[in-house]
C-alpha positions as CSV (number, residue, x, y, z in Angstrom):
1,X,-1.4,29.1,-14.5
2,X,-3.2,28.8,-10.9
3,X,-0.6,30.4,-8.7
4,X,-0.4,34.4,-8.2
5,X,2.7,34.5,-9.5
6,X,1.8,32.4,-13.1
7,X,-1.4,35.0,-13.4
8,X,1.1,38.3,-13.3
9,X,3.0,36.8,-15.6
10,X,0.6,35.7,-18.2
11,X,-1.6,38.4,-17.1
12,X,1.2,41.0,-18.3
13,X,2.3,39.0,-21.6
14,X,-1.9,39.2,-22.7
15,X,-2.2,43.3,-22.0
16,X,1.4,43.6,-23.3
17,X,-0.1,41.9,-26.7
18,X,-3.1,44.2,-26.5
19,X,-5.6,41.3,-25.9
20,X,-6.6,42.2,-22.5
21,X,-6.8,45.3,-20.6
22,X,-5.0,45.2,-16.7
23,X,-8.8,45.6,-15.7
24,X,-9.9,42.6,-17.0
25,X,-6.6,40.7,-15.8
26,X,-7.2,42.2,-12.5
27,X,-11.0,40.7,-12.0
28,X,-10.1,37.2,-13.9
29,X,-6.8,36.8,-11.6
30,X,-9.4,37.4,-8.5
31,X,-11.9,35.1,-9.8
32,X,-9.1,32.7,-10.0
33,X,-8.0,33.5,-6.2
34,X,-11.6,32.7,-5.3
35,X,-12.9,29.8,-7.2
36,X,-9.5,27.9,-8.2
37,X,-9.0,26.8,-11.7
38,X,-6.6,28.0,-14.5
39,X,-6.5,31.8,-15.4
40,X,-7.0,30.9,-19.2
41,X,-10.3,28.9,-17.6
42,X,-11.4,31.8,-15.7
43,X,-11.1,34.4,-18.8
44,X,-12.6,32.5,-21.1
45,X,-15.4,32.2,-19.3
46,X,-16.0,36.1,-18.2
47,X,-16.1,35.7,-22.2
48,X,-12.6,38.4,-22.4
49,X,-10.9,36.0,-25.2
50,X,-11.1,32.5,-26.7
51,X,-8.5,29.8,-25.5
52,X,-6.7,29.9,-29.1
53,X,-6.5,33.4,-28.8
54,X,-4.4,33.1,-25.4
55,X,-2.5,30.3,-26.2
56,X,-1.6,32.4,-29.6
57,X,-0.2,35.2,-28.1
58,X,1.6,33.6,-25.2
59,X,3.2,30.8,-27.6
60,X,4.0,33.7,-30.0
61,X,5.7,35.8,-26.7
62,X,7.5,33.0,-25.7
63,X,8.7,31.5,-29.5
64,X,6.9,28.6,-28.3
65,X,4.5,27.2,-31.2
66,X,1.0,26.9,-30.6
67,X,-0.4,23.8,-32.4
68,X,-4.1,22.3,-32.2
69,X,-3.3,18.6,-31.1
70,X,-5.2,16.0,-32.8
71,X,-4.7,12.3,-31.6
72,X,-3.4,11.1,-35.2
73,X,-0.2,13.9,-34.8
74,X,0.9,12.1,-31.9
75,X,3.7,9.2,-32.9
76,X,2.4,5.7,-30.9
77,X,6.1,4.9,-30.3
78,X,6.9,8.2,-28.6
79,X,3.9,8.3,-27.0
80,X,5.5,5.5,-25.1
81,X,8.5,7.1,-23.8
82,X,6.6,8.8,-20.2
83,X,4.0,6.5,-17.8
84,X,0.8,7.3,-18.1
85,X,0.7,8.7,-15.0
86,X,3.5,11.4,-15.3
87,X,1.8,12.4,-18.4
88,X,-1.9,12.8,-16.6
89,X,-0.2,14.7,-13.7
90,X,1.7,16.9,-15.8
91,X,-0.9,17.3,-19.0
92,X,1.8,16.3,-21.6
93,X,2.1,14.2,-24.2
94,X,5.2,13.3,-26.5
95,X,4.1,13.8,-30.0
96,X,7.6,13.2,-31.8
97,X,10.5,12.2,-31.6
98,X,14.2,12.8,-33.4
99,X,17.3,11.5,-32.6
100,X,17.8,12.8,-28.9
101,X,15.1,15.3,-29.3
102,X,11.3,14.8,-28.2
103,X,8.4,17.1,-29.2
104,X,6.3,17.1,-26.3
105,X,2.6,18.6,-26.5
106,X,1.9,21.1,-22.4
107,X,-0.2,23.4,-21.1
108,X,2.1,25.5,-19.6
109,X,5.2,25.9,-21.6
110,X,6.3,27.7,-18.4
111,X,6.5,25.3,-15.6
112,X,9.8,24.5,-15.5
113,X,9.2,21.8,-12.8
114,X,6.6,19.9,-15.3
115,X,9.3,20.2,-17.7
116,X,12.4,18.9,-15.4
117,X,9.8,15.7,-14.5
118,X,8.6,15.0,-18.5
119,X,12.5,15.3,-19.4
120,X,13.7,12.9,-16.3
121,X,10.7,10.2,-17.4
122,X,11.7,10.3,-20.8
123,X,15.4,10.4,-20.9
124,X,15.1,13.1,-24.1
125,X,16.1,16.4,-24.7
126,X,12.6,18.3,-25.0
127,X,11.0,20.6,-27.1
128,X,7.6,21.6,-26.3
129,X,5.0,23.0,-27.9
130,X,1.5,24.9,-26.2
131,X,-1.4,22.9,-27.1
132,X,-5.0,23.0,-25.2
133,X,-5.9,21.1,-22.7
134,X,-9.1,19.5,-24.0
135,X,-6.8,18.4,-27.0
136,X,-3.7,17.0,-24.6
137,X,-6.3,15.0,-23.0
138,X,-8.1,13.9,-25.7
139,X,-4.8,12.3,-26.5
140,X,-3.6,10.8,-22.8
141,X,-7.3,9.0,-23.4
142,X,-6.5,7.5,-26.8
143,X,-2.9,6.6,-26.1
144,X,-2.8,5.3,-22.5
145,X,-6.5,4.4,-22.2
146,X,-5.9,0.9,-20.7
147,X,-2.9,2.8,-18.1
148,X,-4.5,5.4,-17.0
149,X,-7.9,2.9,-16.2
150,X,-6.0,1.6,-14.4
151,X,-3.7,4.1,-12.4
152,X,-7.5,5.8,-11.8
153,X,-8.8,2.6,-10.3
154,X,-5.6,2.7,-7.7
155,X,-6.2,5.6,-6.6
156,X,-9.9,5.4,-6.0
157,X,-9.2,2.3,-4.4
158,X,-8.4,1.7,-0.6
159,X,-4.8,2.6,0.5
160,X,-4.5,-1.5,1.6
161,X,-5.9,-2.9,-1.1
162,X,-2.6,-4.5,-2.4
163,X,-1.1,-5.9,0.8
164,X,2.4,-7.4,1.2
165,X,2.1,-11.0,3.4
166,X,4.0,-13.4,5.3
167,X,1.9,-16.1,5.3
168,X,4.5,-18.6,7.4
169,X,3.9,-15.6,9.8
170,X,0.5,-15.9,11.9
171,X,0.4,-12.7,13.5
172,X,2.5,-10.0,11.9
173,X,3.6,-7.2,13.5
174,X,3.3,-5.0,10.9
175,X,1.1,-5.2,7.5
176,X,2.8,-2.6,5.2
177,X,0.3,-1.5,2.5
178,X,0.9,0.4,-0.6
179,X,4.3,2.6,-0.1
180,X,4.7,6.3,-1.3
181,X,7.8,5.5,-2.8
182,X,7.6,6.0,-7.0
183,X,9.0,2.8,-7.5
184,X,7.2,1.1,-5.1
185,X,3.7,2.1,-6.6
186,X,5.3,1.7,-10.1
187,X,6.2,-2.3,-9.4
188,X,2.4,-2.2,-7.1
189,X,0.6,-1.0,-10.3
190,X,2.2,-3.5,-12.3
191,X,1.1,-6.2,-9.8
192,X,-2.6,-5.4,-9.7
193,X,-2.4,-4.7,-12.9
194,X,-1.8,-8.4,-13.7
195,X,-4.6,-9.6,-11.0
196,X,-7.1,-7.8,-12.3
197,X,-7.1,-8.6,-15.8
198,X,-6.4,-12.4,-14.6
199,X,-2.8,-12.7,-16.2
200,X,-1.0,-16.0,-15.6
201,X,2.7,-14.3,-16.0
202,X,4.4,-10.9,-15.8
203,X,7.1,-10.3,-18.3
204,X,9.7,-7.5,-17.4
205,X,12.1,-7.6,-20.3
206,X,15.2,-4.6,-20.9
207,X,16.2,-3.8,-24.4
208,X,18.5,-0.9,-25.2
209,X,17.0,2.2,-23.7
210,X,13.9,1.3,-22.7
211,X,11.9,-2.0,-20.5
212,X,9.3,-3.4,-21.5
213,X,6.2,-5.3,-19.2
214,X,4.5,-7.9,-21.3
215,X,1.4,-9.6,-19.4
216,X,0.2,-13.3,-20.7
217,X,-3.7,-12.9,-20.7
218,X,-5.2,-15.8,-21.9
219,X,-2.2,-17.3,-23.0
220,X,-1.4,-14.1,-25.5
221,X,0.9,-11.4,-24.5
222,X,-0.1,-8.3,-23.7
223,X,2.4,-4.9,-23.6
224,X,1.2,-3.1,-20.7
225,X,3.6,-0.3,-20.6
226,X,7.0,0.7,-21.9
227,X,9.6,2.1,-19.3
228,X,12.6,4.7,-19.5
229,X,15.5,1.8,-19.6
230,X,17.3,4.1,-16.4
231,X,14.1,2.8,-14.0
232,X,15.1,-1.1,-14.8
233,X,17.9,-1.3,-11.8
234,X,15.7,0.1,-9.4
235,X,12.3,-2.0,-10.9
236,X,14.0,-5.3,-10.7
237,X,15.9,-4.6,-7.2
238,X,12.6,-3.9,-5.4
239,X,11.2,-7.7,-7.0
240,X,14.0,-8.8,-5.7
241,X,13.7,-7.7,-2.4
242,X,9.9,-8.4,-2.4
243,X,11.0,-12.3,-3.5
244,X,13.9,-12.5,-1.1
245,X,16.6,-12.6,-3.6
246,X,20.2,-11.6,-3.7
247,X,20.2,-8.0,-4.9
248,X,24.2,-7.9,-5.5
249,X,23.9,-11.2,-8.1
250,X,23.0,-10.0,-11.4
251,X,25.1,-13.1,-13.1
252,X,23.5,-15.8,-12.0
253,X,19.3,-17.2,-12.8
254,X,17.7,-16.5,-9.3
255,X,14.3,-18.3,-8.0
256,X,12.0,-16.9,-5.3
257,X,8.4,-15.9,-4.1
258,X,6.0,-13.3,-2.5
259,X,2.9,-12.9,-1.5
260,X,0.0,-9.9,-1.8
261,X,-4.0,-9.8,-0.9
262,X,-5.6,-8.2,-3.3
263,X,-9.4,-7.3,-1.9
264,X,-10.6,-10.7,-1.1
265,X,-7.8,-12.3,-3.0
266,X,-4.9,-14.1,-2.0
267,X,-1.9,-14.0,-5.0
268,X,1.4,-15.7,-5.0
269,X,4.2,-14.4,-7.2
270,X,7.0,-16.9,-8.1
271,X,9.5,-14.9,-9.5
272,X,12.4,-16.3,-12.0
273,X,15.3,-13.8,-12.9
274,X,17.7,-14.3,-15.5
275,X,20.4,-12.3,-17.3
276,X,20.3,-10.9,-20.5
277,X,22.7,-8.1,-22.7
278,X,20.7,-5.2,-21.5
279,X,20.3,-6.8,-18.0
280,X,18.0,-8.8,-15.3
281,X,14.9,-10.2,-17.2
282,X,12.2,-11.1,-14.6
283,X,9.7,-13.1,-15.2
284,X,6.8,-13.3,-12.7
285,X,4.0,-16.2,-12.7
286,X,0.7,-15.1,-10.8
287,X,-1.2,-17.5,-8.9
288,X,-4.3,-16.7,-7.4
289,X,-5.3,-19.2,-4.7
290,X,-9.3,-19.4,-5.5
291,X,-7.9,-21.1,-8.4
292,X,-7.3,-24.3,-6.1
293,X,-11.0,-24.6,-5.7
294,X,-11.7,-25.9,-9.2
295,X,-14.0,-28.6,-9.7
296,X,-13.6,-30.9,-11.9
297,X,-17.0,-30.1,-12.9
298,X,-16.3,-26.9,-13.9
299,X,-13.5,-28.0,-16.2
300,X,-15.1,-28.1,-19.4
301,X,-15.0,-31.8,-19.8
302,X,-17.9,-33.8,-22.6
303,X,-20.4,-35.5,-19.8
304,X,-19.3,-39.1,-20.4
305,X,-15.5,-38.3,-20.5
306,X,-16.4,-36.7,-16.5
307,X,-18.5,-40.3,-15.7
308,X,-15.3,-42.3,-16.7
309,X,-12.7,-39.6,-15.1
310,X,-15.1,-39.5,-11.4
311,X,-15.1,-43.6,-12.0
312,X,-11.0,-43.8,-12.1
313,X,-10.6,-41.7,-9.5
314,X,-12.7,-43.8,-7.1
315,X,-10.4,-46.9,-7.7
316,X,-8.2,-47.7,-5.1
317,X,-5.0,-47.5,-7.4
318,X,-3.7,-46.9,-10.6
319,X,-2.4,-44.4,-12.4
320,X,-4.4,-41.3,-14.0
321,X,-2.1,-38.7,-16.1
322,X,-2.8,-35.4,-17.8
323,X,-1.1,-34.6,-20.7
324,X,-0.2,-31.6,-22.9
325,X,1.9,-29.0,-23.5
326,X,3.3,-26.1,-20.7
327,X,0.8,-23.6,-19.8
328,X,-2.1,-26.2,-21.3
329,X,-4.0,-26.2,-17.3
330,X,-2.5,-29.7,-16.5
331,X,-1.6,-28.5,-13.1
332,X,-5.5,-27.3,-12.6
333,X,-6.7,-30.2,-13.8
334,X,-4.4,-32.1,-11.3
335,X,-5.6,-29.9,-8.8
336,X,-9.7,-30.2,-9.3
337,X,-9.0,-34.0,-9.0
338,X,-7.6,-33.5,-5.6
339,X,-10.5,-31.6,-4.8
340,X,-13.0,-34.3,-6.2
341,X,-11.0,-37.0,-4.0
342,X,-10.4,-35.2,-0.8
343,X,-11.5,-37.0,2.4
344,X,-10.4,-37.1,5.8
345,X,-10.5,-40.5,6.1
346,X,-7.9,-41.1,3.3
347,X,-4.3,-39.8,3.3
348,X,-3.1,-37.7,0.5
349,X,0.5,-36.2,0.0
350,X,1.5,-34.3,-2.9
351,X,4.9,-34.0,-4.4
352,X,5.3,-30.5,-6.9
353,X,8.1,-28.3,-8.0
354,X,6.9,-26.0,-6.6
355,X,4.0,-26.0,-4.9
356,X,1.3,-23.9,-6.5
357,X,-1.7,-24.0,-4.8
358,X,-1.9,-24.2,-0.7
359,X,-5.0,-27.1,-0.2
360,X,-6.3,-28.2,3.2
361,X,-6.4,-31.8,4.3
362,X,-3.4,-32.5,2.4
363,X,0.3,-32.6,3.0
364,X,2.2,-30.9,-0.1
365,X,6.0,-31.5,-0.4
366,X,7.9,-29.0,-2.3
367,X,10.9,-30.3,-4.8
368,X,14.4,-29.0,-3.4
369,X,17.1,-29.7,-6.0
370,X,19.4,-27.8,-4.1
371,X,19.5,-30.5,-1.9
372,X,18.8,-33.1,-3.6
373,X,15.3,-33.7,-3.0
374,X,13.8,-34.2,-6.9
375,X,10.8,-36.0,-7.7
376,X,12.3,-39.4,-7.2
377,X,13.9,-39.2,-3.7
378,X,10.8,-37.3,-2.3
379,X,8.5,-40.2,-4.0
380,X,10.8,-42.8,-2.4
381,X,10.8,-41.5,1.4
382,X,6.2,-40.7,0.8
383,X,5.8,-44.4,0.3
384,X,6.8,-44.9,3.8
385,X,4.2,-42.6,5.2
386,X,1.7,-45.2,3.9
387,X,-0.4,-42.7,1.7
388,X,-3.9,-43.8,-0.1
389,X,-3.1,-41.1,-3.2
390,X,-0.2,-39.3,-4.3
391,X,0.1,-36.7,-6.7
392,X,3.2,-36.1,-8.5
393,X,3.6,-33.1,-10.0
394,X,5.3,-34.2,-13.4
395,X,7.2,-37.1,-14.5
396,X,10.1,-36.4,-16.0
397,X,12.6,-39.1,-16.1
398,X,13.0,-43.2,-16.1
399,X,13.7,-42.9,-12.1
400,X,10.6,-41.3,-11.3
401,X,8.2,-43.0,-13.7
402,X,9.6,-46.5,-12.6
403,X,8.9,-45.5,-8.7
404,X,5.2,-44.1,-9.5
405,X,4.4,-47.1,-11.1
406,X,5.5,-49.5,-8.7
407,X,3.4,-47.1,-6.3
408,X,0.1,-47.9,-8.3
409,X,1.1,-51.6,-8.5
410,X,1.4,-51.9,-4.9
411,X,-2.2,-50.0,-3.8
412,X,-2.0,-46.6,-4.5
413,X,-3.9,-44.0,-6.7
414,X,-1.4,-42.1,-8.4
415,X,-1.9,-38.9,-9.7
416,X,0.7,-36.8,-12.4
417,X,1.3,-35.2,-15.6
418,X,3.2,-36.0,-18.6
419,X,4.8,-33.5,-21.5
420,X,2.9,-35.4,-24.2
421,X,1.0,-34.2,-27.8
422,X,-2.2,-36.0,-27.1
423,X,-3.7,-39.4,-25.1
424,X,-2.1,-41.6,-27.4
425,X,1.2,-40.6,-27.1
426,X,1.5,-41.3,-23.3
427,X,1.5,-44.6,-22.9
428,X,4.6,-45.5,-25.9
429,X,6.4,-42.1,-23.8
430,X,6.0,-43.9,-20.9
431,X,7.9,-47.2,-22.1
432,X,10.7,-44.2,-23.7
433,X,10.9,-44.1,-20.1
434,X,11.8,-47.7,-19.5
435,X,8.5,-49.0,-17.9
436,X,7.8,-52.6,-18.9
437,X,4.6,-52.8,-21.2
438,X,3.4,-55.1,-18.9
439,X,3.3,-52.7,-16.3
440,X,1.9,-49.9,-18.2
441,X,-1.1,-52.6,-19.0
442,X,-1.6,-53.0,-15.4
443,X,-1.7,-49.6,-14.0
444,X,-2.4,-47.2,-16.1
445,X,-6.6,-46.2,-15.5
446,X,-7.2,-42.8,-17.2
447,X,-4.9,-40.8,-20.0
448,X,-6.8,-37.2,-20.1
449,X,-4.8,-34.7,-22.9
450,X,-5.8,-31.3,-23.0
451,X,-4.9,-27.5,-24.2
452,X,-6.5,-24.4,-23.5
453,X,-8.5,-22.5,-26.0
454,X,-10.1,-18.4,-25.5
455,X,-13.7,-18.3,-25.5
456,X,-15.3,-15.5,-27.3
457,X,-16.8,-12.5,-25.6
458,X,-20.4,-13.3,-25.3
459,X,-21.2,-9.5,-25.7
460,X,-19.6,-8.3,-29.3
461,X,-19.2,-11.9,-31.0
462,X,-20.4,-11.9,-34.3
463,X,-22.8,-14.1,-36.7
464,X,-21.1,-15.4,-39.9
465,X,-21.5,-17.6,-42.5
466,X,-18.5,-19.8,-43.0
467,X,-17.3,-21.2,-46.4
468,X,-18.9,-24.8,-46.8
469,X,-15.6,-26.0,-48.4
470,X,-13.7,-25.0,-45.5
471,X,-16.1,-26.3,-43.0
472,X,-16.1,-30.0,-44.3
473,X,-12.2,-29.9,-44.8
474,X,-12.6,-29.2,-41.1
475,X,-15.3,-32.0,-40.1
476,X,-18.3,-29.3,-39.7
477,X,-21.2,-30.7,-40.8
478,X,-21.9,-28.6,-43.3
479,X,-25.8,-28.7,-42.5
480,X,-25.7,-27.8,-39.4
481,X,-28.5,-25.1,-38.6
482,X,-26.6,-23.6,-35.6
483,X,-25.1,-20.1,-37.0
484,X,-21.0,-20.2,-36.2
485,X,-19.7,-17.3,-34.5
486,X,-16.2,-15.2,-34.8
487,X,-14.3,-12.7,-32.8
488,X,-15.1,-9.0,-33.4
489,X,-13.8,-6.7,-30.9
490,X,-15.7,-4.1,-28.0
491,X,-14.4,-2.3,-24.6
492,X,-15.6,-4.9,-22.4
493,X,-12.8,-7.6,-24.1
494,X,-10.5,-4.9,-24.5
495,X,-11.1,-5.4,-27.9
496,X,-9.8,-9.0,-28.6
497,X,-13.1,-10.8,-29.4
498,X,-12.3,-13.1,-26.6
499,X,-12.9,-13.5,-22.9
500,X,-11.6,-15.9,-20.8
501,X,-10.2,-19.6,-21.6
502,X,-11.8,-22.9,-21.8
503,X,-10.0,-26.6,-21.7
504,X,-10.8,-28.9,-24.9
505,X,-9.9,-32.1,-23.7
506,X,-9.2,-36.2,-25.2
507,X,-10.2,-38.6,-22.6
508,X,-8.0,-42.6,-23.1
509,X,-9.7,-45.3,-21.2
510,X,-7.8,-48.6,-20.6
511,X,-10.0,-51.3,-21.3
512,X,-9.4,-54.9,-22.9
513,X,-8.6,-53.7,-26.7
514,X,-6.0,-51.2,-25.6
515,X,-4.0,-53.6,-23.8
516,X,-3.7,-55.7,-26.5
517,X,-2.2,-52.9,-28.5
518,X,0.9,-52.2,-25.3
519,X,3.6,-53.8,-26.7
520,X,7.3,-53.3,-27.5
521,X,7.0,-51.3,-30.6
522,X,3.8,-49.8,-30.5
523,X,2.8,-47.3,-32.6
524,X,1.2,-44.5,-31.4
525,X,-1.1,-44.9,-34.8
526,X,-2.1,-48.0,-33.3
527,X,-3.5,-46.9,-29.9
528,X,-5.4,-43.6,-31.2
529,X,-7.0,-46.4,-33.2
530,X,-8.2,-48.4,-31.1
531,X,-8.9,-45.6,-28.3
532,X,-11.2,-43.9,-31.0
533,X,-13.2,-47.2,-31.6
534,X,-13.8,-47.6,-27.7
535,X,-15.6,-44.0,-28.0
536,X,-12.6,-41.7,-27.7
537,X,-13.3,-38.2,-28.3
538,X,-10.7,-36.3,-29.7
539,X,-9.3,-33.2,-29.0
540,X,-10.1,-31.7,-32.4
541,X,-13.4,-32.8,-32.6
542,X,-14.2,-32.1,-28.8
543,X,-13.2,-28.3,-30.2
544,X,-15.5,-28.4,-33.5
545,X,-18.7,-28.7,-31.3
546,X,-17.4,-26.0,-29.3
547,X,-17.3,-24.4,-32.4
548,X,-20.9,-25.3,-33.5
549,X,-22.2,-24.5,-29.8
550,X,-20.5,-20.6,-30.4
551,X,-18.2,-21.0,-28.0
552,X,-15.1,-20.1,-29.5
553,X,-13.7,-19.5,-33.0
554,X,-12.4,-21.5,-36.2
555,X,-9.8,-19.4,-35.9
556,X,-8.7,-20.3,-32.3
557,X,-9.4,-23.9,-33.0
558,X,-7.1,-24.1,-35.9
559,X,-4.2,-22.0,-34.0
560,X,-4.3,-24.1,-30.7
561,X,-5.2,-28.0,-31.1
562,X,-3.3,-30.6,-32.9
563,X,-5.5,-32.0,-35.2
């Protein structure tokens, strides 16, 4: 109601009804002129009516029903169907919906162009009701608290904060910053989005009339926001042209990358697509470089387990894996042991698929299966460049494993990762693989398993006291003085009761007894054994003093490491 034309024609509706005389529209429509605001503001401040006695009349003149909005009127799922955005810019907010027809809660039940835009977001027929705009609010807060954070923080923030790279390219003509275009700042919000609450992937997954982004934050997902389905062509084209894809081929899985700053960080964005029945899925994984600097110190590892692992990777060969599951940090593990070797006077190469993080001093070879350059081939043709360490990124057949291990035999550190439960379980996988037990006795140094557990949020975690029967089935002492602690919940964790992850870890060391124990027909039994009587931590009990130390939860423990 802030342009002349919206005052005259509320003005008139308000001294038609007999709440206002013309003289009292007159002066609150000049007010208005002068100061700005909203003429129900302005009258309602001269103290001529009360906002529910405007909005009564005018929702009553129009056959437009006035309602008082309260947050718990407004369905969750509808409240779903328009960005946060549209619904800030527009003060509206879906409160129902039935079959093609959505209640929608405005301000001005007038502005026709509000109305085009909410109907466009949402793909519904609407039917809107007057509400206040304290109360509309009240409810964009509740239901899009976490969006609109963040689409404030955006546009606070500088205009090249989020900035598109070449980084083969040393001095680029151009450096386009954030584009105008709405889907441009859609997919852009998305992006820092997913930096700055330190997500590892971005799901963008099409159902029937709708797409969904799902963000992996400390290895749970996390719905972020909930599209009209008719913005998932033009969402997954402009990925694709970000990533260098085909744009045409929607049939076939497609692989690619991009590259953003973000402030002082540097992000890469390796980008899968894949088809689906509603569409392109596209699945983003978000790899912030300052990861690369790890330490291995900083890892999380028990003190003696980080003596034994610094002392292996000082030896002049042999084989050191890391084992776990996907997503379990193996490959930042792999990475802070490069750091903690990393001379100039020795020659390392890498061999990943794909490269991850970009480290100096190092030469890093991409896999290429294209061309038929996997693991194997590559491995072959670095053992001619006479390197002191190698780091593959992941065994995964006979060929390979066979080739690295003749590598360590023959003076080289080697450095790699195995799909594996625990420590144990490496060494019998490895002779799966056809490597002689012999061999495996030889070469093998270090076997470090590991899995990646959420700490809790050191400002809302809460003092308990657990069940004792509980606690010794889990190997708590039950007479421990420490108090445990559990997850409750506050704004700074986004109410999850955790914040951040942590590595629990199982450390094998090869000595004498264990290499009695490699031979044909091992049982796995059989080395955990005897790796447990040499000092070997395990991976559950590593977690229990986390437990005892408040670190992270029972809960947590028992959900995420094999025990």
């Amino acid at each position: 109601m802030s342009d002349p034309g919206a005052c005259s024609f509320y003005g008139q509706i308000l001294i038609d009804g007999g709440l206002l005389t013309q003289e009292q529209i007159d002066e609150a429509c000049h007010m208005q002129e002068t100061v700005g605001g909203k003429l129900t503001d302005v009258l309602v401040k001269l103290g001529y009516a009360t906002t529910e006695e405007i909005q009564a009349l005018i929702s009553s003149h129009l056959d437009i029903p006035y309602v008082k909005l309260t947050v718990d009127m407004v369905d969750p799922e509808a409240a779903k169907l328009i960005p946060a955005k549209v619904a800030m810019d527009h003060m509206a907010i879906p409160v129902t919906v039935v079959d093609n027809i959505l209640t929608i809660a405005v301000c001005d039940p007038v502005d026709t162009f509000s109305l085009d835009v909410l109907a466009f977001a949402s793909g519904y027929e609407l039917e809107p009701i007057t509400c206040d705009e304290v109360d509309i609010r009240a409810a964009i807060e509740h239901y899009f608290k976490d969006d609109h954070s963040l689409v404030k923080s955006m546009e606070e923030a500088p205009g090249e904060l989020l900035e598109f790279i070449d980084r083969f390219e040393e001095e680029p003509e151009e450096k386009p910053g954030i584009d105008e275009g709405p889907v441009v700042k859609l997919v852009n919000l998305i992006l820092s989005r997913a930096i700055k609450e330190r997500a590892s992937d971005i799901y963008i997954e099409p159902e029937e009339n709708l797409v969904r982004v799902r963000c992996n934050i400390d290895g749970r997902l996390s719905e972020i926001s909930v599209l009209p389905g008719r913005v998932h062509g033009a969402l997954v084209s402009r990925i694709k042209v970000l990533s260098e894809l085909d744009i045409a081929e929607r049939r076939r899985p497609q692989d690619g990358a991009f590259f953003v700053k973000y402030g002082d960080k540097h992000v890469d964005f390796r980008v899968a697509s894949a088809p689906t029945v509603y569409g392109e899925s596209m699945t983003l994984r978000v790899l912030d470089q300052g990861n690369a600097m790890v330490s291995i110190g900083e890892l999380g590892l028990p003190d003696a387990d980080l003596s034994r692992l610094k002392a292996a990777l000082e030896e002049p060969y042999g084989f050191v894996l890391v084992c776990g599951p996907t997503g379990s940090g193996k490959t930042t593990t792999l990475y802070a042991m490069l750091n903690q070797i990393s001379d100039p006077t020795k020659k390392v190469i890498t061999i990943e698929d794909p490269v991850e993080y970009r480290l100096n001093s190092m030469t890093q070879i991409p896999v290429a299966h294209k061309i038929g350059l996997d693991f194997a081939a590559i491995l072959r043709s670095v053992l001619r460049h006479n390197p002191n360490i190698i780091m593959v990124g992941e065994i995964r057949d006979g060929e390979t494993a066979g080739i690295a291990v003749q590598a360590a035999m023959t003076g080289h550190l080697m450095l790699s990762s195995l799909h594996t439960v625990g420590a144990a379980e490496a060494l019998p996988r490895l002779m799966d693989m056809g490597v002689e037990p012999y061999l495996v006795r030889e070469v093998v140094k270090v076997v470090l398993a590991q899995r990646l557990i959420r700490r809790l949020c050191p400002a809302c975690r809460e003092e308990y006291t657990a069940d004792d029967s509980l606690l010794s089935e889990l190997g708590i002492e039950t007479a421990t003085e420490r108090p445990l602690y559990r997850a409750k919940g506050c704004e700074r964790c986004k109410y999850t009761g955790y914040s951040g992850r942590v590595g629990v870890f199982e450390m094998l060391t090869m000595n004498d007894e264990l290499r009695r124990c490699i031979t044909p027909g091992m049982m796995t039994g059989d080395v955990k054994g005897a790796a447990e009587s040499n000092g070997m931590v395990t991976m559950w009990r590593h977690a229990l003093r986390m437990v005892v130390e408040g670190e992270t939860s029972i809960e947590e423990v028992i959900r995420n490491v094999p025990r």
